[in-house]
Residue, then its C-alpha position, 0 to 999 in steps of 0.5 A: x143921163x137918163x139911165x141916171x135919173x131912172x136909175x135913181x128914181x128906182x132905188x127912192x121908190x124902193x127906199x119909200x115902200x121899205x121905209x114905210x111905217x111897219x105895223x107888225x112884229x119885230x121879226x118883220x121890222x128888222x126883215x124890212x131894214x135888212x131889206x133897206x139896207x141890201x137896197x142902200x148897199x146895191x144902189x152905192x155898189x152899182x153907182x161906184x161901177x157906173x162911175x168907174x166905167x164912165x171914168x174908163x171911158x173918159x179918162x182911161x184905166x190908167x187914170x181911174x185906176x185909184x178911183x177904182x181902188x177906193x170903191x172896191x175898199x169900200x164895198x168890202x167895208x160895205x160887206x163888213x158893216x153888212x156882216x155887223x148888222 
């Protein structure tokens, strides 16, 4: 549980100083989303691994297997939405 408070604490203090107003040239601003995003994406990947190894532990791989199965579809969407951008 604390990991989990710790962990989200991190990424809003990383979300924070990236979203800060930016007063510079485009080419900084878009460096600073592309920042963002890549924290966004991180955090969502290591929260899908932290829940699908919690789930492990609790449930076993049988049970978790689906739950599994979705986060890894996700982050290929993830991956596909990184490749657009």
């Amino acid at each position: 549980m604390l990991m989990k408070i710790l962990f989200i604490t991190f990424i809003l203090m990383c979300v924070g100083a990236v979203s800060l107003p930016i007063k510079a040239d485009d080419s900084l601003k878009q460096k600073a989303e592309e920042v963002g995003n890549d924290v966004k994406r991180g955090s969502k990947n290591a929260t899908r691994k932290v829940k699908d190894e919690t789930c492990e532990l609790v449930h076993g791989k049988m049970e978790c297997a689906g739950q599994k199965t979705k986060h890894s579809i996700q982050k290929g969407a993830d991956k596909v939405e990184d490749a657009i951008d």
